[in-house]
N, C-alpha and C positions, 0 to 999 in steps of 0.2 A: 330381414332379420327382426322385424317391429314382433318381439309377445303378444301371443296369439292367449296367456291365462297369465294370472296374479302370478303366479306359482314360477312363470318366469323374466317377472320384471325385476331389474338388480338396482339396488340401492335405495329404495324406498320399503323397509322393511317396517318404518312406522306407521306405514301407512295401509302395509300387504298382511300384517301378520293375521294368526287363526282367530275369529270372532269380530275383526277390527271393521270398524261402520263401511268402509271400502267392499272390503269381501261380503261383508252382508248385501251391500247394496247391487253385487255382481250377482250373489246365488241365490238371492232369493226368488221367488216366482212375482213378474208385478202383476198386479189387479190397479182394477179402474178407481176403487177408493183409496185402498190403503199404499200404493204404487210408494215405491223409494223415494226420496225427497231430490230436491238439485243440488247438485256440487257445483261450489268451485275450485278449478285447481289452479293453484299459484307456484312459480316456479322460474328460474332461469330457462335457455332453451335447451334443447338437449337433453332433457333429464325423465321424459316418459309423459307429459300430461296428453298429448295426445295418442298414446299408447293407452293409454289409461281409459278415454274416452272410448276407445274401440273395443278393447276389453267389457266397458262395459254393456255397449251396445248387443254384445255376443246373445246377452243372457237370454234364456227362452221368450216369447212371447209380446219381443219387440221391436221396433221399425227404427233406423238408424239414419237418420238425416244431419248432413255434416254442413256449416256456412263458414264463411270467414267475415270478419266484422269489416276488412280489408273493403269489400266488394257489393256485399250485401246491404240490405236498405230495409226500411221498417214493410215496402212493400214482401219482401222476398221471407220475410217473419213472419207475417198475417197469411201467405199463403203456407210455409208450413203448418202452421196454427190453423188451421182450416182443413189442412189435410190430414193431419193429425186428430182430428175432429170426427173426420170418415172413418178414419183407419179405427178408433174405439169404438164407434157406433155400429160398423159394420162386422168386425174382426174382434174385437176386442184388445187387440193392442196396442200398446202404451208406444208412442214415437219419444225418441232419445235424442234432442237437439244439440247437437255439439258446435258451440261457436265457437272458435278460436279468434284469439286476442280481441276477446270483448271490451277492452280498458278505450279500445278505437271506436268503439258507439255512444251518437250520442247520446243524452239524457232520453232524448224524445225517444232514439231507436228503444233502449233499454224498457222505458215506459210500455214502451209496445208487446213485451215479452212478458208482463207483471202478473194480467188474468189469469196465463193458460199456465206460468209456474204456478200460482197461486191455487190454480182449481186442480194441479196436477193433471192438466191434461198433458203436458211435455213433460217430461224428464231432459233439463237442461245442464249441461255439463259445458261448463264454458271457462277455457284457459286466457291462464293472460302472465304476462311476464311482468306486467306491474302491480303495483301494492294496491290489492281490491277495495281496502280504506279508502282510499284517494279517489279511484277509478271508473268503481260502481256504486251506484246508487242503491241508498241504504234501504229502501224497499225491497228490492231485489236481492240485497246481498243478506237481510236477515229471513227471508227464505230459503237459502242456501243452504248449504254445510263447506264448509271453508276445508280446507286440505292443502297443508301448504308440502309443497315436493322440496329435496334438500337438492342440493350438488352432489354430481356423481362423486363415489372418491376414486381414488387411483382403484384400489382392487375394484369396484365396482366396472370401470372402463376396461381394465383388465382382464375379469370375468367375460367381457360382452367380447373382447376380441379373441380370445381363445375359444370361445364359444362361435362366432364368425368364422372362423377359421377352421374350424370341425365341424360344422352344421352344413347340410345339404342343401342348404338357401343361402347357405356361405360360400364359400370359397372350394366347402366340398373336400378338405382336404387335399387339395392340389397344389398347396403354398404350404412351407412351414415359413412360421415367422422368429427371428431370430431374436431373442432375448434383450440385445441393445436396442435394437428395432421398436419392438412392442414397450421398452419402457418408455421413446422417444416419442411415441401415436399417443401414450395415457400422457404425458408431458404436455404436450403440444395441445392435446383436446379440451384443454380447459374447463371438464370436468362434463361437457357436453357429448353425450352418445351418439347422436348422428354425425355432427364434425370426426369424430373419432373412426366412423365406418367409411365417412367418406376418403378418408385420408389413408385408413386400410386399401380400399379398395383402387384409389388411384396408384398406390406404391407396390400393389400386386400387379396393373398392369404396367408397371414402371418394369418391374423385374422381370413379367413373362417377357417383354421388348428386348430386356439386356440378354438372356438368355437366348432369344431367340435368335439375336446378332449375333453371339458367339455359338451359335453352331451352324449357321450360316457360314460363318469364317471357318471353322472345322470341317464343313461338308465342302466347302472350295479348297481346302489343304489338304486335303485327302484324294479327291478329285484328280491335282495336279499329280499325287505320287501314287496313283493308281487303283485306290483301295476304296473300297464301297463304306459311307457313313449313312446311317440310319436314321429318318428323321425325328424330328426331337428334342430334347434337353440332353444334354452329355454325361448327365449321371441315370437318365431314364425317371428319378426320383420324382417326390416335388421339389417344386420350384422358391428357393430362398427366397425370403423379402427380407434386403440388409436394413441398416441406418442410413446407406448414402441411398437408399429405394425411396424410405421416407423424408429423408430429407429434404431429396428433390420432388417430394410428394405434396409438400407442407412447408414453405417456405419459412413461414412465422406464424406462433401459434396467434390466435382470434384470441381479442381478450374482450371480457360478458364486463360492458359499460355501458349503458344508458344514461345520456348526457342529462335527461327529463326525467331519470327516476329513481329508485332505489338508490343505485351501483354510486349516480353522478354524489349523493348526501352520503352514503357509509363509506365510499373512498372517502373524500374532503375530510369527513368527518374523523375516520381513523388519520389521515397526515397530518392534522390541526393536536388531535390529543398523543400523538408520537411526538410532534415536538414538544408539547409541553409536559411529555413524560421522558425531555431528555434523552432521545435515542435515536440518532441522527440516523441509525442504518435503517429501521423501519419506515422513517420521514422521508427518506429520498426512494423506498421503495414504494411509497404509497403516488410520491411526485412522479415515477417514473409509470407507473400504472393510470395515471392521467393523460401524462403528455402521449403518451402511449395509443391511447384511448383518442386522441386529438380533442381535451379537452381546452378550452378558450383559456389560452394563456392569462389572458387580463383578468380572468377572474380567477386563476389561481395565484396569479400576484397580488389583487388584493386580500386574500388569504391570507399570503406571507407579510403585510404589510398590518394586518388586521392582528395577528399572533404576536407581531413584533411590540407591539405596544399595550396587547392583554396579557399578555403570559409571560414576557421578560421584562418588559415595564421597565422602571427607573432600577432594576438591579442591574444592569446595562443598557443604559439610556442609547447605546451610541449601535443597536442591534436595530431600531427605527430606523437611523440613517444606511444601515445597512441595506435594509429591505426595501426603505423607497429608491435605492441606486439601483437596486434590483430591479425593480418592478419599469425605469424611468430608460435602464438597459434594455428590458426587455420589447419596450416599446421601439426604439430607436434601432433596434439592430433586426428585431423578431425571433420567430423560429426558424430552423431547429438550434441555431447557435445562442437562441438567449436562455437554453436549457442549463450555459456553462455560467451564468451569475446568479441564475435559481438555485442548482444545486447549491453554490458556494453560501447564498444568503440563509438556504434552509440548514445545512451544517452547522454555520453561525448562530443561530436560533436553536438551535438544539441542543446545542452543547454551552447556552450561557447559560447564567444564573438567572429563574424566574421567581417573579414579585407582579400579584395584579392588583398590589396596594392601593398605586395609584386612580387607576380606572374605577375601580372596587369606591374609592373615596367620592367621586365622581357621580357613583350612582345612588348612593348613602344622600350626597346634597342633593339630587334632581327628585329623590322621595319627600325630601323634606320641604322642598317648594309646591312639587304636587299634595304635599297633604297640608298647603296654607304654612309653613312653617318658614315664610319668609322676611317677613318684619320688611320697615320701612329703610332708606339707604342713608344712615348714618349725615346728618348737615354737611360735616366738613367733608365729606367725599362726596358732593353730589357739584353736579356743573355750575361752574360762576360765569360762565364766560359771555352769557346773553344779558342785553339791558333790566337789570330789574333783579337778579336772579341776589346778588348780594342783599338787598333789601328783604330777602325772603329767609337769608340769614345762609344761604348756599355757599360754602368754603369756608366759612367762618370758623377757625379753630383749628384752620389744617396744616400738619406739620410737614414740610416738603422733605421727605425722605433724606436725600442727598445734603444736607445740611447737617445730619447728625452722624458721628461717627461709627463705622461699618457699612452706612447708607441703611439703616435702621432707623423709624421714628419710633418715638415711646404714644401709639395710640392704638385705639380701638377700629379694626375696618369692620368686624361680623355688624351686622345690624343688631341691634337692643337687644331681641328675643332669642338670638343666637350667641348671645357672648359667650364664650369658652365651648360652643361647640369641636368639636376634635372629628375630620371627617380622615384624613391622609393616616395611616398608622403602618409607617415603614417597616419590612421585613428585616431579617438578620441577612440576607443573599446579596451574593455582590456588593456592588457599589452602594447599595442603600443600604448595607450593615450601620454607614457612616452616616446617615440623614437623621437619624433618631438625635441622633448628639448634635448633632447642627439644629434641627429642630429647636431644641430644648435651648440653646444659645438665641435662636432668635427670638424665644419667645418672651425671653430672661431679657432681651433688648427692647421689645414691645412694651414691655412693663416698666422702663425705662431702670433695669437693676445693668450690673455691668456684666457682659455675656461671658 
């Protein structure tokens, strides 16, 4: 069922439309100078890029050599590079190197391919499911043209199975597929076109099986009371694919997580800013798409434990203790049951009041020491407790807290150059509505006035 033209790839219509560098680069004629340039295609799996690659191999007047980064080695480059060398000098055609998941070669292999894109002797077309910034080296990738492919969406999956299902390289119309059915295959495929075929294709023979058993049982029941049955299906039709076909076709959908890439930093990333946008249902669904995924619990508890103290801060001081019980459970008991004090601690974190006052204050003072802005430590706060240190005039003047009423002394701790610096500046949220006022009390005691 792989698209044999643009015209029937689904779901990359940004990429397929009339005029767009894609189709240019499919219908134009290549020549030895001015030959299409290299792509890259970037994308989850399932979604066409090596579709795409084939497509465009098709075009007139060129030679289609496929490697996988998997397997290949800088020797098995250098001889298509060489062979491709013949193929122009002798034919005049341009060879179309398709690497798949090139993000797997290393520097040096990459290096190896730099000449023959650059002189355009290949037309390299090289997919990869991770983020080509990171992946490929920046000589190569700015010879490129970059193509990023989206996720299938439902109707797009939808399109491809009804299409599968009426095509003669499908199923041929020998199966209808039943309405519950087909929305369970676009559910489960997680927006990947080949999972989505595959799982067609298993639950069509899930059904020819079930069907086949019951007329086996029909052609024995008949048998006994005398009468001739026909072989076959018992409506002669085609053959149903229910939900319980795919069901048991597809136990649980695949879910597109890369623990080293993308998936592993824009999950985290979306469950950190769901709780700190207060909305516990999206927080436990981004958590459950990790654990899901088998990502390393410990590091999604330091997450929880990381959030607890930037994003709800001192407006519920007591959401820290929450999250290191969490994190301290999760260690002691593990998975999958230390799922049930995650969930509980990421709820709690979601639904308190957040202030990142304090940490925010935190990093206010660590600029102001990096830019020299720290001054000397005040005499009476500095250690007396070594021979000689009183003689240098250390503790001299110091008022011991706990001797003045509140446990307040009336002095100065900032250093000189920082007197009246102000770094902590409390929220209205939660618990820290009240620190502002407390604040202002102790500072009223500092000064030695009455609080």
């Amino acid at each position: 069922m792989r698209p044999r033209t643009l015209d029937e790839v689904l779901g990359q219509d940004h990429l397929t439309f009339p005029g767009s560098p894609l189709r240019q680069l499919v219908e134009a004629r290549s020549d030895a100078r001015t030959g299409p340039a290299s792509i890259m295609l970037w994308g989850p799996p399932g979604v066409g890029k090596t579709t795409l690659a084939h497509v465009i191999s098709h075009a007139e007047g060129r030679s289609f050599v496929e490697l996988s980064a998997i397997t290949a080695g800088v020797r098995d480059v250098r001889q298509v590079v060489e062979t491709a060398r013949r193929e122009r000098e002798m034919s005049g055609r341009t060879t179309v190197l398709f690497l798949d998941e090139i993000h797997r070669f290393t520097k040096a292999q990459q290096d190896a391919l730099l000449p023959a894109v650059e002189n355009r002797l290949v037309v390299l077309v090289a997919a990869t499911t991770e983020n080509p910034s990171f992946s490929v080296i920046a000589p190569l990738l700015s010879r490129s043209l970059l193509l990023t492919l989206k996720p299938l969406t439902d109707e797009a999956i939808g399109g491809l199975l009804d299409r599968a299902v009426s095509d003669p390289r499908g199923l041929a119309g020998e199966f209808a597929l039943e309405d519950d059915a087909r929305a369970m295959i676009v559910r489960v495929a997680g927006a990947d076109a080949r999972r989505s075929l595959t799982v067609l294709e298993a639950a069509a023979g899930i059904a020819r099986a079930r069907v086949g058993a019951t007329d086996e049982e029909g052609a024995e029941a008949g048998a006994d009371d005398g009468a001739e049955v026909e072989a076959g299906s018992a409506t002669g039709g085609p053959v149903h694919i229910s939900e319980d076909d795919v069901a048991e076709a597809s136990a649980e959908a695949v879910l597109r997580y890369d623990r080293d890439g993308d998936q592993h930093y824009d999950v985290v990333s979306a469950f950190i800013k769901s709780i700190r946008g207060s909305d516990p249902d999206a927080a436990l669904h981004y958590l459950a798409r990790m654990i899901v995924a088998g990502e390393d619990p410990r590091f999604i508890c330091r997450r929880v434990v990381i959030s607890a103290a930037e994003d709800v801060g001192m407006a519920d001081p007591n959401a820290l203790t929450v999250a290191v019980s969490a994190h301290q459970a999760v260690e002691r008991i593990g998975m999958p049951e230390g799922r049930i004090p995650l969930a509980e601690a990421v709820v709690y974190l979601a639904t308190a009041p957040k202030s990142p006052a304090s940490y925010k204050a935190l990093d206010a003072a660590i600029a102001d020491v990096k830019a020299g802005r720290a001054g000397q430590v005040p005499l009476h706060l500095r250690d007396a407790h070594y021979p000689g240190a009183k003689g240098l005039g250390h503790g001299e003047g110091y008022l011991y807290s706990h001797d003045w009423p509140y446990g307040v002394s009336p002095q100065e701790y900032l250093p000189e150059t920082l007197t009246g610096t102000t770094y902590y500046q409390p929220t209205a949220n939660g618990a820290e509505a009240r620190m502002a006022e407390r604040l202002a009390s102790l500072e009223r005691l500092r000064r030695g006035e009455q609080a």
